[in-house]
N, C-alpha and C positions, 0 to 999 in steps of 0.2 A: 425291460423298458416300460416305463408306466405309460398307461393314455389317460387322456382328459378330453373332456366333452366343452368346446369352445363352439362361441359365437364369433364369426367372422363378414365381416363386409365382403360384398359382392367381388369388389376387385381384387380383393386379395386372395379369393380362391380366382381371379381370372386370370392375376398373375400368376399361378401355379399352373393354373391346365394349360398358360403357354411357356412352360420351361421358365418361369424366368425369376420362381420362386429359390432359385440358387443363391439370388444378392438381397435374399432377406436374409436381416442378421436383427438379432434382440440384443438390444442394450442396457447398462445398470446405469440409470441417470439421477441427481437428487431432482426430488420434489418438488417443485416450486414452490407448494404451499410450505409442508411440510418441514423440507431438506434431507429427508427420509431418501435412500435411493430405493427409487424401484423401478420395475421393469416395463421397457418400452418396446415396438418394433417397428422397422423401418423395411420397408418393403417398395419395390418400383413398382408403377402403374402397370397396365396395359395400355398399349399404343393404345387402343381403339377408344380409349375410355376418355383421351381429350384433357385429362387431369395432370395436376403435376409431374417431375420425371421420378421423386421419391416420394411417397405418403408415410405419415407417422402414427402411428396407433399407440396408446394407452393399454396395457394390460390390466386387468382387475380380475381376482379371485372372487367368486361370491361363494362360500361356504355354508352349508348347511348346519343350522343350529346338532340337529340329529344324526346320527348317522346316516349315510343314505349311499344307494349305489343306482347307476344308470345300465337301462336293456335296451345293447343295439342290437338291434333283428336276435341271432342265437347268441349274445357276449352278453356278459356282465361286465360295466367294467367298475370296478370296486371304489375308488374314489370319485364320490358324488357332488364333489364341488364342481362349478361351473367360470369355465375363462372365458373372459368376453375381452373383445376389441374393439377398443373405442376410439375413434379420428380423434386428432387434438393438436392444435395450432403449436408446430416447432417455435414460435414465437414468446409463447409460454413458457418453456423453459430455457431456451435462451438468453432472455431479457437480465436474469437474476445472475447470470455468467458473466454479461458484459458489466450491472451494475458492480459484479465485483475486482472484476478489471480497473474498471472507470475513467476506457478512452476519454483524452481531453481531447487530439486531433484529430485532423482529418487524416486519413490512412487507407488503402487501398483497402478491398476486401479479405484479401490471405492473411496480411498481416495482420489486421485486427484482429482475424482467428484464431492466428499463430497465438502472438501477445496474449487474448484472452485465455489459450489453454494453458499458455506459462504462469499465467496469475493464478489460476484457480488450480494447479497443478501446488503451486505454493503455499495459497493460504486457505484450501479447504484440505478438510480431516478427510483422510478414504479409509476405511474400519478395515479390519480385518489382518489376514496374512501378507506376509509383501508379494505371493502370485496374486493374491486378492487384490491389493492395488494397483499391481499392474494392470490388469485387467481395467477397473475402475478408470484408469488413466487411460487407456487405451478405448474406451467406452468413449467417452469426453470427446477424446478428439475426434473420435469414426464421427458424434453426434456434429461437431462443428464442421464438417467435412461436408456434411449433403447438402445435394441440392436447394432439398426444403427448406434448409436452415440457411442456406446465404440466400436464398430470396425473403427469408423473414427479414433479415439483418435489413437488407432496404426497407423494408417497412416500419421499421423502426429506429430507422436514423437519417441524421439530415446527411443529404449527397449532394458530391458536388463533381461536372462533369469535367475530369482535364485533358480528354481528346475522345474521338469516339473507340478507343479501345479500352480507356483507362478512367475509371471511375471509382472516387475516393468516399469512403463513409464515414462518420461519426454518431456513435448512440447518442440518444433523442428520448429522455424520459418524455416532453413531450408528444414526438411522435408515437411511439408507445403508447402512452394516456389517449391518443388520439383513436389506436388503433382500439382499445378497450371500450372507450365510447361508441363507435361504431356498433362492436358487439353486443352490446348493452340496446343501441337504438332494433337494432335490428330482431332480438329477443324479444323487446318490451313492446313491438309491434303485435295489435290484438291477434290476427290471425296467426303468427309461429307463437304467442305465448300460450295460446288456445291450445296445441298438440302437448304442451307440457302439463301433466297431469300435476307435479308440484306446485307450479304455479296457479293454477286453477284452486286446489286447494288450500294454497295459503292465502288466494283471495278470498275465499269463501269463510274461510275463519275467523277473518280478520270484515266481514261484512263489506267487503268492495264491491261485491256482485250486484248490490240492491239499488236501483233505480237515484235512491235517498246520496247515496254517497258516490255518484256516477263521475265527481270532479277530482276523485279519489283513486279512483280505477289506474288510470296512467300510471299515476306515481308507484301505485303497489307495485302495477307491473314493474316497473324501473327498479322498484327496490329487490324484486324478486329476482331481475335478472342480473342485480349485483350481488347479489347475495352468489346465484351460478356459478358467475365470471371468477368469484374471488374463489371457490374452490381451488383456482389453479394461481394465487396471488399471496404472498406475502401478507402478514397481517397490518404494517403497515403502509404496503399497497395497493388494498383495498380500502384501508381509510381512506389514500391520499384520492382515489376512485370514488367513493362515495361524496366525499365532500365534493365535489363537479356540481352535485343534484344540491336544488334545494325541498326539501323533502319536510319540512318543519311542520307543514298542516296535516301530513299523511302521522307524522310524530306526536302530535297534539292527538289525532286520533284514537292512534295506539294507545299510548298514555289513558288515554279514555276508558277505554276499553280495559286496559289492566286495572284500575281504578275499580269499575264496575264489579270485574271480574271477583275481586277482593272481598270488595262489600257483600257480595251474592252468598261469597262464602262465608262472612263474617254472620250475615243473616240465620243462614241454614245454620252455622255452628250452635248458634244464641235458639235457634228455634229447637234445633235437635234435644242440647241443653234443657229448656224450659219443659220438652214433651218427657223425657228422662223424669226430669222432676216431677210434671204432674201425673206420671204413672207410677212412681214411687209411693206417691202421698194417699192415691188413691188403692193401692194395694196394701197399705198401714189401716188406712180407714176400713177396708173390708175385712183386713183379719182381725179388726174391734170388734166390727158391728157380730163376725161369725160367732166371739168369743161373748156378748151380750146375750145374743139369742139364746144361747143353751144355758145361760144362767136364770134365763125369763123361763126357757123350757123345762126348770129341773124342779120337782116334788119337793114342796117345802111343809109339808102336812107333819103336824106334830115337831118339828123342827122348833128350838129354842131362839126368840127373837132377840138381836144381836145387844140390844137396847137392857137389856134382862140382866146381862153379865155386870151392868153398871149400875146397879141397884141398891141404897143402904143396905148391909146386913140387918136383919133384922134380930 
């Protein structure tokens, strides 16, 4: 049995130290961005923790360019890549399940889940062997099954109440767009863009940090925390995300700057060029001048003068 050296959230070793890391189960789900599948887990909270009744995490391998292996206390253990667990809104991959559904009505919440896992059971590829599909297919619906993910579903579509037991949904790219916005406000706020060291640096790059371009600051932020968001978004559902901002003076900037950036280079190139050349010219000149001197230095006594050879016979 291999090990691997993971990074895990607090509650999910909480759920383990109280029994109840039993109903974690790892899923093969596509990508949002991507459509790649890869692997998620879903795990129940701890009571104590106040949080939803399912959490969903992201798996990501980080691999080491080199070889490498990890020493716990007296182990080695041989494979030095690193799994980390990363929280990520069930909503994120949902949204791209129902767009491929693409409820027109209003529908209780099962059924819409049902309906959506029949559509996508239909019209997306699942690779591989037919247990491999199974699987795949059987993944899909556990993900449409949890909790997380029918509390997303409200979040992302218009409801409507038809008694207090029974409450009908319909997806809402609106609502959706609405909920992306929020993420975006909430990231591009300076104090949580502050803890992102990417974002920090792409302002800095890009000169947003300088007192001079202080009416610019926001925007970057906004643009950076679009750029985040669309990790987990379709390409073009990040366009249709982007276009919300108007961003065209942070654009102008940009533009500026690549501009700049160009000429900088166009300079140095012409200047490098130029210095090429006159060390050239000046390395010709010197192995003349070396090549005169020992001519001027050489014994010409009694030597016949060159003038002599052209002389009538006499």
């Amino acid at each position: 049995m291999s090990t691997n050296v993971c990074l895990l959230p607090q509650e999910v070793l909480l759920s383990i130290s109280e029994n109840t890391g039993s109903s974690t189960r790892f899923l093969q789900l596509p990508h949002p961005r991507t459509g790649l599948w890869s692997l998620f887990l879903s795990h129940p909270e701890s009571e104590s923790s106040g949080s939803p009744k399912n959490s969903f995490l992201e798996v990501q391998s980080i691999s080491p360019t080199n070889t490498r292996s990890w020493f716990l206390e007296n182990h080695v253990v041989e494979d030095g890549k690193l799994l980390m667990f990363t929280p990520v809104d069930p909503a994120f991959l949902l949204a791209p399940l129902l767009q491929v559904s693409q409820p027109t009505r209003f529908q209780p919440v099962d059924d819409v889940l049902e309906n959506t896992l029949n559509q996508v059971i239909e019209s997306m590829e699942f690779p591989g062997s037919a247990q491999r599909k199974r699987v795949l297919r059987e993944d899909v619906g556990a993900f449409l099954q949890l909790e997380c993910t029918k509390k997303a579903l409200f979040r992302i579509s218009d409801t409507q109440e038809i008694n207090s037991d029974l409450h009908v949904v319909r997806f809402s790219e609106t609502k959706w767009l609405e909920v992306l916005a929020a993420k975006i406000a909430r990231l591009a706020r300076p104090e949580v863009a502050g803890n992102f060291k990417t974002i920090t640096r792409s302002l800095a790059r890009d000169g947003l940090l300088s007192e001079e371009h202080a009416s610019l600051t926001e925007l970057g932020r906004i643009k950076c925390a679009c750029d985040m968001v669309s990790q987990y978004l379709s390409a073009d559902m990040a366009s249709t995300l982007l276009s919300r901002y108007d961003l065209s003076s942070l654009t102008q900037h940009l533009d500026k700057l690549d501009q700049e950036s160009v000429m900088k280079v166009e300079v140095e190139k012409k200047k490098t060029t130029g210095n090429a050349k006159e060390t050239k010219k000046r390395k010709a000149n010197s192995q003349a001048s070396k090549g005169v001197e020992k001519l001027m230095k050489a014994n010409t006594t009694g030597m016949a003068k060159l003038s002599s050879f052209f002389k009538k016979a006499s």
